[in-house]
N, C-alpha and C positions, 0 to 999 in steps of 0.2 A: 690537075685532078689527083693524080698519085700523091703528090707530096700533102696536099689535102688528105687524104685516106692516110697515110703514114702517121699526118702531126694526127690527127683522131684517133686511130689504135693504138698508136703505140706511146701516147701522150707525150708527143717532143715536141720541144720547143724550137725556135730557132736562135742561131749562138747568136750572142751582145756582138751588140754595132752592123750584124750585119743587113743587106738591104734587101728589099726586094726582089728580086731577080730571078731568073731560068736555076744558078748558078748558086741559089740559099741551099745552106747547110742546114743539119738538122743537127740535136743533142738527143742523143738517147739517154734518159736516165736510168740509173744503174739497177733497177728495180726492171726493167723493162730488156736490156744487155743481159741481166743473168736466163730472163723468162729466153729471150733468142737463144743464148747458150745450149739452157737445156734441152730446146728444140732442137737444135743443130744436132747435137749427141743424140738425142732419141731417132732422129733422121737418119743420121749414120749408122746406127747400131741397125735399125730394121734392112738399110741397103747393105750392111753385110750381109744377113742370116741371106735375104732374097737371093742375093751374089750367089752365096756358096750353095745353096740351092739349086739355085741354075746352073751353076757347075758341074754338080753331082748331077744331074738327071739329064743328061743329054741325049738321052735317047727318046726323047717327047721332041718334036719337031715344035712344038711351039714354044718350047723353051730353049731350044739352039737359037730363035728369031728371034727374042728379047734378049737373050744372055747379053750381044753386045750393047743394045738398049742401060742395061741393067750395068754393065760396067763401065760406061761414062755417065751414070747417075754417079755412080758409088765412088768414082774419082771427085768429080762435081762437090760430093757431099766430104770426101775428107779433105780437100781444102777449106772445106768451110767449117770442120770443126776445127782442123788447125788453126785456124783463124783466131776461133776463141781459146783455143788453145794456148797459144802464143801471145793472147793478148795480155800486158801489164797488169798484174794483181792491183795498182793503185788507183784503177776505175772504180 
């Protein structure tokens, strides 16, 4: 069902020759790799501001109990822009 919802949004296809399986790959086309890019970055940029947020205001008990919430998002989210980050310009 995911990979269904996946090829529908994100209009991929699946790579030549390959078959049916658990174990089908998808192509994202590159039209669709920059639209994730730029999510990734705008992800990342808002879980900084929140981060440092919640850093600076510790003195609100309900923001001591998300801080660590909030900094394994904000890890989560810059691996994933490095992701695109790092990824080959020849996509």
């Amino acid at each position: 069902m995911l990979k269904y919802y996946i090829s529908r949004v994100m209009n991929t296809t699946p790579e030549k020759g390959s078959r049916m399986s658990k174990s089908k790959k998808y192509k994202i086309k590159q039209k669709d790799f920059r639209k994730l890019e730029k999510l990734a970055e705008r992800i990342y940029n808002t879980v900084v501001v929140i981060d440092y947020f919640c850093q600076k205001q510790q003195e609100y008990e309900e923001l001591r109990n998300i801080t660590p919430i909030i900094e394994n998002l904000r890890r989560d989210s810059d691996k994933l822009n490095v992701y695109f980050i790092n990824y080959p310009e020849s996509f």
